[in-house]
MMTF fields as JSON, N, C-alpha, C and O atoms, coordinates in Angstrom:
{
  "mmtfVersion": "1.0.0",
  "mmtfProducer": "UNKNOWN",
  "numBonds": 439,
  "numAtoms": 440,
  "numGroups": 110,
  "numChains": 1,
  "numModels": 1,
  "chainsPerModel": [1],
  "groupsPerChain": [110],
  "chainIdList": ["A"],
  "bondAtomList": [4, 2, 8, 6, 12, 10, 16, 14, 20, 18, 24, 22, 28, 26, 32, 30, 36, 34, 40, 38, 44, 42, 48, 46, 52, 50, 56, 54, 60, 58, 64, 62, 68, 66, 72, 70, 76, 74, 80, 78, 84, 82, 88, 86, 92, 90, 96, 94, 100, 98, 104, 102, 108, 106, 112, 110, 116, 114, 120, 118, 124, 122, 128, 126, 132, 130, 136, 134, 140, 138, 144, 142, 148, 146, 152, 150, 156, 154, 160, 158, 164, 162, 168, 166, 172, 170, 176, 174, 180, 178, 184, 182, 188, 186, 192, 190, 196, 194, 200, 198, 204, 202, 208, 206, 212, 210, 216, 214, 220, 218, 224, 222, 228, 226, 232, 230, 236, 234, 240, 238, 244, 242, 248, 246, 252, 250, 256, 254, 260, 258, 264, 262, 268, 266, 272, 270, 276, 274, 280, 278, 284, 282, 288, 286, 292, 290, 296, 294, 300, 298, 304, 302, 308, 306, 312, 310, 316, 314, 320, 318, 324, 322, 328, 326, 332, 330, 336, 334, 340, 338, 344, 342, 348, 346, 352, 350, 356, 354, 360, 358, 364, 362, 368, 366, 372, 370, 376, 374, 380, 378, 384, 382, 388, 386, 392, 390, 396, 394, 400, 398, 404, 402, 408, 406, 412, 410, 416, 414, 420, 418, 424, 422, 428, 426, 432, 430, 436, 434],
  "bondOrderList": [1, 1, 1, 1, 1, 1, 1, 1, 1, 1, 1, 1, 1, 1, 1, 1, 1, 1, 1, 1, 1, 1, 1, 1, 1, 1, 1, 1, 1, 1, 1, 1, 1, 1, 1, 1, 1, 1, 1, 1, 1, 1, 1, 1, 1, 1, 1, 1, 1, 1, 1, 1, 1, 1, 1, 1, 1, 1, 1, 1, 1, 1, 1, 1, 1, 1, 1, 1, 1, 1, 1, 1, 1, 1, 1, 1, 1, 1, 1, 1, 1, 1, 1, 1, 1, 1, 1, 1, 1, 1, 1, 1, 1, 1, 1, 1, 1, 1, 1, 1, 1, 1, 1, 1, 1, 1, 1, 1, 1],
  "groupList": [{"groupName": "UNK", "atomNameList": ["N", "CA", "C", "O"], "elementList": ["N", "C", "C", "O"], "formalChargeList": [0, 0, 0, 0], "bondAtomList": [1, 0, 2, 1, 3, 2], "bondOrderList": [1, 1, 2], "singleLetterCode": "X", "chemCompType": "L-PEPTIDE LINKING"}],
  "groupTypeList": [0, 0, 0, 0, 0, 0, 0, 0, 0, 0, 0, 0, 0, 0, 0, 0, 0, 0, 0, 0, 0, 0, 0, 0, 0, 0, 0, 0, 0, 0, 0, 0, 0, 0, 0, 0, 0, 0, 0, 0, 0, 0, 0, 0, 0, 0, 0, 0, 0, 0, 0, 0, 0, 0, 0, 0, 0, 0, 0, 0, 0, 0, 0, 0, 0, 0, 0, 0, 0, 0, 0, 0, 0, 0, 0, 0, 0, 0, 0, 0, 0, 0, 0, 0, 0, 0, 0, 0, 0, 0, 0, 0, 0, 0, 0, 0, 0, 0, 0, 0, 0, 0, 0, 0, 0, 0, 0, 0, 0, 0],
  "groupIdList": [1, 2, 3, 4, 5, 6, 7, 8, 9, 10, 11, 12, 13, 14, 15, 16, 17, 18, 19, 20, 21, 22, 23, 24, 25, 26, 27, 28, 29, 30, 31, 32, 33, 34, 35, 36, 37, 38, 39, 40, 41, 42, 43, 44, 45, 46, 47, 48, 49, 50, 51, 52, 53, 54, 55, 56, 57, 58, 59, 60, 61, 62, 63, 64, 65, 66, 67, 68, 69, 70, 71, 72, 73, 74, 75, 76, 77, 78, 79, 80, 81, 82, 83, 84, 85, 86, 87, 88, 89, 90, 91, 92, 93, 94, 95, 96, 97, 98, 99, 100, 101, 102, 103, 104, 105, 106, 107, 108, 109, 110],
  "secStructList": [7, 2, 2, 2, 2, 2, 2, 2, 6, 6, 1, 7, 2, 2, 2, 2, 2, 2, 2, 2, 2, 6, 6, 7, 7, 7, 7, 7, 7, 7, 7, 2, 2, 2, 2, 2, 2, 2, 2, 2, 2, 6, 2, 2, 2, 2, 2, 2, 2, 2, 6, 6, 6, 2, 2, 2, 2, 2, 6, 6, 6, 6, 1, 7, 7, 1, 1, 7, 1, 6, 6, 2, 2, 2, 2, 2, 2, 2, 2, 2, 2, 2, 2, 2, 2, 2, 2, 1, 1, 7, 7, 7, 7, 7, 7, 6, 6, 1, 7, 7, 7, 7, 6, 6, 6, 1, 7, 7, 7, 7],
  "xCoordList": [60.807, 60.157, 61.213, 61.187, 61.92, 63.218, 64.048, 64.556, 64.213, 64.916, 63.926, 64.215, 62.963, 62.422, 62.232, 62.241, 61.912, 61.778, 63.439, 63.638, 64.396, 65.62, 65.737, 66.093, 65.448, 65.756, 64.978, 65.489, 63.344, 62.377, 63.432, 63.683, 63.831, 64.347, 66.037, 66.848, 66.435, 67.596, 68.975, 70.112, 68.632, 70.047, 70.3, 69.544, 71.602, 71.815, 71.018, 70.331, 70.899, 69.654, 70.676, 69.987, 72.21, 72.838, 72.612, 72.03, 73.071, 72.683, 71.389, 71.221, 70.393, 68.482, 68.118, 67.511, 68.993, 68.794, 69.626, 69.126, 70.734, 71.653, 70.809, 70.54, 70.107, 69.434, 67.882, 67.376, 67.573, 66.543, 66.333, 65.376, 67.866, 68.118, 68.451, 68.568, 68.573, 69.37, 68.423, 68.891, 67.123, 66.05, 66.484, 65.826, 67.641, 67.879, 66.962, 66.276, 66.739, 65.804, 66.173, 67.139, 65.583, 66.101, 65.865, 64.998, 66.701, 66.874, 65.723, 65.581, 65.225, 64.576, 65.441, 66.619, 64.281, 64.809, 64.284, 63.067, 65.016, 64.318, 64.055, 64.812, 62.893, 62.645, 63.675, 64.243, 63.907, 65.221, 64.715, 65.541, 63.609, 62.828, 63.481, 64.167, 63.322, 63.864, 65.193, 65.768, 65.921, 67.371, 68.074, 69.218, 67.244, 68.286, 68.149, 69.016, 66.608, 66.034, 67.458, 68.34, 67.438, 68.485, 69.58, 69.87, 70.123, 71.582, 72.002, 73.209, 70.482, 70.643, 70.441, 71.573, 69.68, 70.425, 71.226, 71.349, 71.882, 73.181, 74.37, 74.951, 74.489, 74.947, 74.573, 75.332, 73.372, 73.287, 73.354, 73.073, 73.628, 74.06, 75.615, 76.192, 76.25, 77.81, 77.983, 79.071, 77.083, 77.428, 77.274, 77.94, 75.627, 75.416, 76.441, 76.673, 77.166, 78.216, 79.884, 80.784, 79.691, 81.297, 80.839, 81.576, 79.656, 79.356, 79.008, 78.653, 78.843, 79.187, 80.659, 81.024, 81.178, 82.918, 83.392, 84.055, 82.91, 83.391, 82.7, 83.314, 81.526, 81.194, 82.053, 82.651, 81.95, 82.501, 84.04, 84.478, 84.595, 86.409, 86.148, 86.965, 84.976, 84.787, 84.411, 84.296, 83.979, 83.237, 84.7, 84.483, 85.568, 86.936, 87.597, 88.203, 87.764, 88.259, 88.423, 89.328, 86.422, 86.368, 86.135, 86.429, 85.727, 85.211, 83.875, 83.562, 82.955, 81.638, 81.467, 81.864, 80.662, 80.778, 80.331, 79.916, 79.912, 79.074, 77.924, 77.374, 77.312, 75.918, 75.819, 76.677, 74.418, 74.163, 73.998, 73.617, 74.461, 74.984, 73.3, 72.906, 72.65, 70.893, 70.161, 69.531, 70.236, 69.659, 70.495, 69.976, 72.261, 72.363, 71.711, 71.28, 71.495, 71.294, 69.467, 68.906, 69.032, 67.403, 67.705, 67.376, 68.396, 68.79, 68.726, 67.884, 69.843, 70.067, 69.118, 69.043, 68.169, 67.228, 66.283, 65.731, 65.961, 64.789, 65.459, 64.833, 67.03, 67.49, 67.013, 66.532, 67.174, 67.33, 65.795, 65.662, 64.937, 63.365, 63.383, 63.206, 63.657, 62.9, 63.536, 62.977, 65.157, 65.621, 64.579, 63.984, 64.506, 63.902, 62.272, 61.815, 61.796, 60.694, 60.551, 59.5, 61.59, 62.168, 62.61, 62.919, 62.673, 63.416, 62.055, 61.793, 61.228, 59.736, 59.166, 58.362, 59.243, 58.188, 58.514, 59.666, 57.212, 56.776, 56.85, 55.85, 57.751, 58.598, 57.772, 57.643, 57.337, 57.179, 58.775, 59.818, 58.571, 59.783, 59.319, 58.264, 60.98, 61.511, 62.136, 62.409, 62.309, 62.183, 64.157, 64.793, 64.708, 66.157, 67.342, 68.527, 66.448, 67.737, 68.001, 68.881, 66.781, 66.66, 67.819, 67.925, 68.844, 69.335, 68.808, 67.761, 69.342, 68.89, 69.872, 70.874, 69.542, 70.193, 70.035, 69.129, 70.719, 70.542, 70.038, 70.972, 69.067, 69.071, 70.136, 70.577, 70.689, 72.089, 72.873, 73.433, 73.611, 74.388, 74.517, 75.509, 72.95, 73.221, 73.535, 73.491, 73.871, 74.629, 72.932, 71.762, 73.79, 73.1, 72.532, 73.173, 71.235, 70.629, 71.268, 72.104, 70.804, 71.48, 72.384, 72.804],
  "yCoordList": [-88.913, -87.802, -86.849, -85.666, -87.192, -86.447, -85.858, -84.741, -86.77, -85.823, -84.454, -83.726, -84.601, -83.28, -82.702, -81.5, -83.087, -81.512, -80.661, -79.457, -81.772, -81.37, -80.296, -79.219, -80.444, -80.075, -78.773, -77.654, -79.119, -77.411, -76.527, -75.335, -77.143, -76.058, -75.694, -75.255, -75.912, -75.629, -76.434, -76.017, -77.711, -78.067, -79.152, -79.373, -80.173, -81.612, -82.112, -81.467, -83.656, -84.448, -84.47, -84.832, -84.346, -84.431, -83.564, -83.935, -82.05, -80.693, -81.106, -81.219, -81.341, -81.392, -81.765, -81.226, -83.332, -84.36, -83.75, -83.843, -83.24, -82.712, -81.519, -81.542, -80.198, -79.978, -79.982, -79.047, -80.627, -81.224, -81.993, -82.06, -82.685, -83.855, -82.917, -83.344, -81.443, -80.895, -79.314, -78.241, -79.567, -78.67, -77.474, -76.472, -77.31, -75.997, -75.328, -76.176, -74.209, -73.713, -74.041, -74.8, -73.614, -74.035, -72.753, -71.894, -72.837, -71.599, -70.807, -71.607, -69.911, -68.903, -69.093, -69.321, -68.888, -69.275, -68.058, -67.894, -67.153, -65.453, -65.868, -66.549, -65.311, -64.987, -64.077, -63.246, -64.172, -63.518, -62.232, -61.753, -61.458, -59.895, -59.808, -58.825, -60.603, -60.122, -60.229, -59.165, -61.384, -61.257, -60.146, -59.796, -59.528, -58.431, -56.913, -56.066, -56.648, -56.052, -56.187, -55.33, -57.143, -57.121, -56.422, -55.25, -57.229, -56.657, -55.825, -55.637, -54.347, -53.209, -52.881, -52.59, -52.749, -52.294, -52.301, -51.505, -53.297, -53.824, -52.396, -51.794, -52.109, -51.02, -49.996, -49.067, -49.76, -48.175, -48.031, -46.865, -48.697, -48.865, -48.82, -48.234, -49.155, -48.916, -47.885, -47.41, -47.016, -45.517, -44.793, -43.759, -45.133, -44.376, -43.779, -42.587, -45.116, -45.522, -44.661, -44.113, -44.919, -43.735, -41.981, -41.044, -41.961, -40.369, -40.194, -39.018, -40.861, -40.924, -40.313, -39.299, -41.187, -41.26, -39.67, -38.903, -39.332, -38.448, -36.894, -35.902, -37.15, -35.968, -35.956, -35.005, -37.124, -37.114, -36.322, -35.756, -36.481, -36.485, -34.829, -33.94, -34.561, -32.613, -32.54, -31.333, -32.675, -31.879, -32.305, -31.797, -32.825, -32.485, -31.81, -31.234, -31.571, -30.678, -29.012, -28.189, -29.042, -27.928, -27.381, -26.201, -27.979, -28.036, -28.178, -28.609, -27.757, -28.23, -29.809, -30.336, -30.253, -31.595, -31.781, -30.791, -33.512, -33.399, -33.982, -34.518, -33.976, -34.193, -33.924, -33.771, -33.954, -33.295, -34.716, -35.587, -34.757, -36.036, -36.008, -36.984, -35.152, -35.858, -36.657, -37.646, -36.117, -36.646, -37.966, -38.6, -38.715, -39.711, -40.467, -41.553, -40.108, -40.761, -41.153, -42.027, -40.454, -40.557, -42.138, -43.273, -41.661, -42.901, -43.858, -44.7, -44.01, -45.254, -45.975, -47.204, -44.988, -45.563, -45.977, -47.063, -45.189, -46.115, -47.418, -48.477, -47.281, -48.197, -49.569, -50.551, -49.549, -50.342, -50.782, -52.005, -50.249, -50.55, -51.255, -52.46, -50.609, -51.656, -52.91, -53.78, -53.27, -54.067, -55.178, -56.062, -54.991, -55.509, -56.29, -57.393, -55.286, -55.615, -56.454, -57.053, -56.495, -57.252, -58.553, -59.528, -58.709, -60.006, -60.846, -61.99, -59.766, -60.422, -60.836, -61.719, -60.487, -60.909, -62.404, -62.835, -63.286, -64.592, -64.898, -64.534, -65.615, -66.033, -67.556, -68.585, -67.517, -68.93, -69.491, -68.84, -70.916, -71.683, -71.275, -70.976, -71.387, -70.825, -72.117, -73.18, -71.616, -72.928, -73.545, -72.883, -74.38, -74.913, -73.995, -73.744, -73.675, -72.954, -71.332, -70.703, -70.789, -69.539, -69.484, -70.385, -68.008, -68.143, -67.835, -67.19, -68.182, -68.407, -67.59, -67.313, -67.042, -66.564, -67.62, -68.452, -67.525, -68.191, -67.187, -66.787, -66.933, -65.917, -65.789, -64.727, -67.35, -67.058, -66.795, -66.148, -66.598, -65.982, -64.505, -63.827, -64.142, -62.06, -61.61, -62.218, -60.333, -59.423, -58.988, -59.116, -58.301, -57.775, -56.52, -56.018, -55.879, -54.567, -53.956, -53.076, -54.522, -53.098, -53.08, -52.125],
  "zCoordList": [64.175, 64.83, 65.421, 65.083, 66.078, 66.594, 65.38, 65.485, 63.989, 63.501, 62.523, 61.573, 63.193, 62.325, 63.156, 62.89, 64.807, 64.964, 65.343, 65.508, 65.387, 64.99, 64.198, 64.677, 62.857, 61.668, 61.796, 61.784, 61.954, 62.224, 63.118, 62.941, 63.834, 65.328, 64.735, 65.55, 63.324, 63.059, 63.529, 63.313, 64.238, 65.121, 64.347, 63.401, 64.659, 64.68, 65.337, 66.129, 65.126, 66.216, 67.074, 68.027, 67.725, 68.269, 69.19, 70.21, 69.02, 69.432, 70.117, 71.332, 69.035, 69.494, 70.964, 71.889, 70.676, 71.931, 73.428, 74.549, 73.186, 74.529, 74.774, 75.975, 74.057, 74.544, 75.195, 75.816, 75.045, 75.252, 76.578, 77.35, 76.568, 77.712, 79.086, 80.235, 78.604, 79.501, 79.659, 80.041, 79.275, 79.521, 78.886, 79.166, 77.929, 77.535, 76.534, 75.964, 76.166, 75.452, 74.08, 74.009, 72.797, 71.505, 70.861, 71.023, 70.216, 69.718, 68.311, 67.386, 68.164, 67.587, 66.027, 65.751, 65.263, 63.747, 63.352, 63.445, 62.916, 62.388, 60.713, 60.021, 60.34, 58.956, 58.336, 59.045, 57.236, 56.132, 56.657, 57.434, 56.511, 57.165, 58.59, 58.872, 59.297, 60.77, 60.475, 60.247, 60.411, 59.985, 59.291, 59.584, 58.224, 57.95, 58.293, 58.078, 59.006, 60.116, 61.09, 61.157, 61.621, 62.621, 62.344, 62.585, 61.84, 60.725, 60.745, 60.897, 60.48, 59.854, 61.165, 61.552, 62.097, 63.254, 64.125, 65.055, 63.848, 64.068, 63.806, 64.71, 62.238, 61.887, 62.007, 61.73, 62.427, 62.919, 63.959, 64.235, 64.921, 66.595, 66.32, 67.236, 65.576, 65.407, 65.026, 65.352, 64.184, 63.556, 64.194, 64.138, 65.772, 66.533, 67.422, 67.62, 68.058, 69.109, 68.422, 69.059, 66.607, 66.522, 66.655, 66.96, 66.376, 66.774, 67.792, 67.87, 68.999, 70.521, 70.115, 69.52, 70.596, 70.614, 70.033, 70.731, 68.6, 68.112, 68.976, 69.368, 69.031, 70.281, 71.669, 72.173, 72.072, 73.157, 73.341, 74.343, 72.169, 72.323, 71.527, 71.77, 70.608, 70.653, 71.692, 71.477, 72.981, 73.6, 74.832, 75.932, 74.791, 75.574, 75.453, 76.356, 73.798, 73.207, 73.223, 73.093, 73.56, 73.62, 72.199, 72.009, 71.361, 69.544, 69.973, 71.083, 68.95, 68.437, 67.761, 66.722, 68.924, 68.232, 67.512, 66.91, 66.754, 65.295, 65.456, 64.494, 66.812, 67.085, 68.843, 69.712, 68.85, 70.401, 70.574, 69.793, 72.069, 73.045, 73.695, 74.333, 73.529, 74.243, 73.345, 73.72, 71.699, 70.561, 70.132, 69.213, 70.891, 70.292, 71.268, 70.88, 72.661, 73.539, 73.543, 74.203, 72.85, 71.923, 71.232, 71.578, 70.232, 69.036, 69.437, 69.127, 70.449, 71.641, 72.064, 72.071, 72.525, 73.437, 72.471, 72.647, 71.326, 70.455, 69.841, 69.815, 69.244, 68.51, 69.489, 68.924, 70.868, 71.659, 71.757, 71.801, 71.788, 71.923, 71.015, 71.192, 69.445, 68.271, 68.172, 67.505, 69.007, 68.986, 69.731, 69.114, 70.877, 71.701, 71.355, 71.656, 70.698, 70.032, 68.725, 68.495, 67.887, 66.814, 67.853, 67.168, 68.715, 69.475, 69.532, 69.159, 70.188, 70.931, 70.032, 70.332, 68.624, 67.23, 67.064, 67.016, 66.964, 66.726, 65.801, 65.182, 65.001, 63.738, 62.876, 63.54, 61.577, 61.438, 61.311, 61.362, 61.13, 60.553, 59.448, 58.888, 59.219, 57.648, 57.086, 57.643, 55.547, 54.981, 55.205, 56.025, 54.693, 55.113, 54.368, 54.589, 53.462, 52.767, 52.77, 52.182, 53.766, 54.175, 55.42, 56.253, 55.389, 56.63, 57.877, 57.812, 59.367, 60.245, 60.691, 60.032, 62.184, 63.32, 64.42, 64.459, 65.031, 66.434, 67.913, 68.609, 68.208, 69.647, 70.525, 70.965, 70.857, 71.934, 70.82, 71.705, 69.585, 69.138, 68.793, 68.524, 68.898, 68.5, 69.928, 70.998, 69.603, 70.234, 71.047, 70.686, 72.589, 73.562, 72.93, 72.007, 73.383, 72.905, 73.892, 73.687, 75.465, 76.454, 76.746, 77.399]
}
């Protein structure tokens, strides 16, 4: 019994049992759809964040930057919603050979 719900929840029965023994939460198994959902906003939060940077260092300059600093700060704020909301979505288990994310291993939205 322990080693399956081990196995459902993605861990070692090793991992399973220490957390378990130690009330920690277990970690979120994303469907291949959320996983590469994620992913992809993953990279457009990095493209968002270099055309930050690149406005930022025109608008020191005293150049026309290459986007208005209210509309990345738009981006931001939705990129960050759908993140958030992609977190909250209720996942079945996926099958063993589908990949997995771990929740404590992705990156912070805010």
């Amino acid at each position: 019994m322990i080693k399956q719900k081990a196995q459902d929840a993605g861990l070692s029965v090793a991992e399973f049992t220490r957390r378990s023994a130690l009330l920690k939460p277990l970690p979120r198994r994303l469907s291949k759809i959320t996983l590469a959902t994620y992913k992809e906003l993953v990279r457009i939060g990095n493209n968002i964040n270099q055309l930050t940077r690149a406005t930022n260092a025109a608008i020191k300059m005293g150049v026309r930057p290459p986007a208005s600093p209210e509309q990345l700060e738009q981006l931001r704020n939705l990129l960050q919603q759908i993140g958030r909301e992609l977190s909250s979505i209720e996942t079945e288990t996926i099958d063993d050979d589908d990949e997995e994310i771990d929740e404590d291993d992705s990156e912070e939205w805010d």
